[in-house]
N, C-alpha and C positions, 0 to 999 in steps of 0.2 A: 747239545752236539759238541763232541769235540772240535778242538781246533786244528784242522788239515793244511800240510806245506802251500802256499803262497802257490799258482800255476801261472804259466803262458799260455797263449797262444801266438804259436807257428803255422807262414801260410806258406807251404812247400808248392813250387809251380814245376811240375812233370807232368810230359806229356800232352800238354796242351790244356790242362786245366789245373786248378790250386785248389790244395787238399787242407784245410785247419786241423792242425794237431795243436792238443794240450798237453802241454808236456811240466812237471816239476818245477819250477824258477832252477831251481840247484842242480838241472838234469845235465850231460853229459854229451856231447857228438853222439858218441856211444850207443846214449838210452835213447834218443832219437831217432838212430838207423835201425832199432829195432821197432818201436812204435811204427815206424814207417814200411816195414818187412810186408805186413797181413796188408795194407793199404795199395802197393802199388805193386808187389811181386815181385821185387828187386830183393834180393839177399842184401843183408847190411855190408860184406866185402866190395859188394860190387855197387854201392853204392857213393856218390862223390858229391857232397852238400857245398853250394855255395853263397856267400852272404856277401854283401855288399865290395863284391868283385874278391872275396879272399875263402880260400878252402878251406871250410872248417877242420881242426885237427879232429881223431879220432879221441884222442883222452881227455881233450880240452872240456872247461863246462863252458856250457853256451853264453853264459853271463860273461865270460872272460875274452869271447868272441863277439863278442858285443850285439850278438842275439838277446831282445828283449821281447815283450809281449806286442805284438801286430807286426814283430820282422818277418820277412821276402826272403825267403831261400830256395836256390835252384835246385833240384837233383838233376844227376847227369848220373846214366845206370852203364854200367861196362856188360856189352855181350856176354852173354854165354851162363852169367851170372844170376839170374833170376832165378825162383823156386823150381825145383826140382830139376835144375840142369847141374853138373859136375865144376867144381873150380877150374880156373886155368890158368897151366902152370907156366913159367916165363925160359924154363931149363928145359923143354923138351925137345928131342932132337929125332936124327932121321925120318925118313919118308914115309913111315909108315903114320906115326906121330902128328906130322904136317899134315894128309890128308885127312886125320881124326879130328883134328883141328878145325880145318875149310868144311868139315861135313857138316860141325857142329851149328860153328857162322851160319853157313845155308840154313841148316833146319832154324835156328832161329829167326833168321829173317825171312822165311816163311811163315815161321807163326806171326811177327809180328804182322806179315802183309793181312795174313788170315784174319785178324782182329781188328785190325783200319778197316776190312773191308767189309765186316757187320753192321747191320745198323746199329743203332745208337742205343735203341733197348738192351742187344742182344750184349755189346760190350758193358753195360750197367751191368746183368747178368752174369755175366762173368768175372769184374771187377768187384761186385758189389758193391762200390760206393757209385752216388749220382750224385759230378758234383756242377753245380749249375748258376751258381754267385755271379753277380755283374752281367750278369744275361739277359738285361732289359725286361722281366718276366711279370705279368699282372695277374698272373694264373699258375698253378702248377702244370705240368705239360699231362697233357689225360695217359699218356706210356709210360708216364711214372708209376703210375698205380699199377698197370700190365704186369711190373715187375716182379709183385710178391713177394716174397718171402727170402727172393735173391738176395734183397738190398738190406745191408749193413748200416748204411749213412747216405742221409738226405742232406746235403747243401743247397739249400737255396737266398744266402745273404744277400746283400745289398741287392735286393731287387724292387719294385712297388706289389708284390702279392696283396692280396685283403683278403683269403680265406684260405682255412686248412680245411678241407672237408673231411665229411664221413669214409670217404674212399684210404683216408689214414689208416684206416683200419686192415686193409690189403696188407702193408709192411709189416707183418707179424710178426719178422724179426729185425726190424730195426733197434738200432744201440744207438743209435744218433742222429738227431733232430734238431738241424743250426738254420732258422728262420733268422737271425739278426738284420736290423737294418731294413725293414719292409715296411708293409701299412694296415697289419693286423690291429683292429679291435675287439671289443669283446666276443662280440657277435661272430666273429669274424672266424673263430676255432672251434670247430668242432670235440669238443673235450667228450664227447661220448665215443667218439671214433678211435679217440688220442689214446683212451680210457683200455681197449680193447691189446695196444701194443705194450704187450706185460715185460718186453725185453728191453725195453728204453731206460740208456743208463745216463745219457748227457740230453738235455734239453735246453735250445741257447733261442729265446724269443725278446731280448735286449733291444732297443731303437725301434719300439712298434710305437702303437698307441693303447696300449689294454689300461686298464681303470680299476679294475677285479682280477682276482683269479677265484674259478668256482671250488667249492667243496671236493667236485672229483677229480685233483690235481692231487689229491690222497692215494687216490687209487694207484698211481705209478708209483708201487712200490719197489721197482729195481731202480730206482731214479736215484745217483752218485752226485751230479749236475744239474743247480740250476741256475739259468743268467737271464734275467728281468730287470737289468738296469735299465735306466734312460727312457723309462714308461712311465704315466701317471696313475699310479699304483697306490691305493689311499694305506693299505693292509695287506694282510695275510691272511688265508683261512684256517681255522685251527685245526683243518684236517692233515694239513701240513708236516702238523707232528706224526703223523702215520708213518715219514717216507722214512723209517728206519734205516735206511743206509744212504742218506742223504749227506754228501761229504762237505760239497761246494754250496751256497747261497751267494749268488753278487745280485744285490740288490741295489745299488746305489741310487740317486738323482731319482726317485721316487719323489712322490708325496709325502 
């Protein structure tokens, strides 16, 4: 395998919950407010990242802003500005203008009411990411699976889970799969289920306790990502060399 740039990860808190982005070590403000576009629905203009009380510049690299791998950055999204709504312009004049303006405000903050006011599926559905870290969780929630094919990204780190069941299999289009920090064992994953989501491109199960990984960890052949440190991991299975577009391996504090 070649050898692939150095990444972070970035744990952005909007809106009420924190989204992990990996981003490049060498990435940019920039490359970030676009990673961050598909995730929260904020257009990168209307986007304002901030780190340990200072606004990232937009040209700056985050290394030079003192963004490292496990930094806290806020977004703050400016109205009006989300996908598919028009920029706004700061030179606009007369009455006609102002109330295109006020119209605009309103309809957004109606949408926004409209989506606080769904249940908590319907917004995963919508969003497509479920993100659910630090949520006390010993289980995954059974409305997770409800969701289908909606979901993009499962978060469920630092929690005590101990199983990934068969029900995995429902996210048929999941890309991203971040177990970190839980209380998986071997037994504990259902890797025939896992086996089934052919769209999985990051898989982060790092601070379990797994021992093995089976044979059919092959079979995720869209697999870009993988993070198994910090487990008692004797090997590797030699099916491993299957994952032909396998970029990342961190394996470290193994066995």
């Amino acid at each position: 395998m070649e050898d692939s740039p150095p990444t972070i990860t970035v744990h952005v808190k909007f809106a009420g919950r924190t989204i992990p982005v990996v981003v490049p070590a060498s990435a940019s403000t920039a490359e970030l407010k676009l990673l961050l576009q598909p995730l929260t629905n904020v257009l990168p203009r209307g986007q304002r990242l901030i780190c340990k009380g200072k606004v990232l510049a937009e040209a700056a690299s985050l290394s030079s802003m003192q963004v490292a791998d496990g930094s806290k950055v806020m977004l703050i999204a400016s109205q009006g500005l989300h996908q598919g709504d028009g920029p706004i312009t700061k030179n606009s004049s007369g009455p006609a203008e102002t109330a295109k303006r006020t119209s605009n405000v309103k309809e957004n903050h109606t949408q926004k009411q409209e989506i606080i006011s769904k249940s908590r599926p319907e917004r995963w559905k919508i969003t497509g990411v479920i993100a659910l870290s630090d949520s006390g969780l010993k289980v995954v929630p059974e409305e997770v699976w409800d969701c289908g094919s909606s979901v993009r990204v499962l978060d469920v780190c630092n929690n005590s889970i101990e199983t990934i069941p068969q029900k995995i299999a429902a996210l048929r289009s999941l890309n991203k799969l971040l177990v970190t920090a839980n209380n998986l064992s071997d037994g504990g994953i259902c890797w025939e289920g896992l086996s089934c989501v052919q769209t999985l491109t990051v898989l982060s199960l790092s601070q379990n306790r797994l021992v093995t990984l089976p044979p059919s960890l092959g079979s995720l052949t869209f697999l870009h990502e993988l993070r198994i440190a910090n487990n008692m991991i004797g090997n590797l299975p030699v099916e491993i060399g299957l994952l032909k577009q396998l970029e990342i391996l961190i394996a470290n504090n193994n066995r």
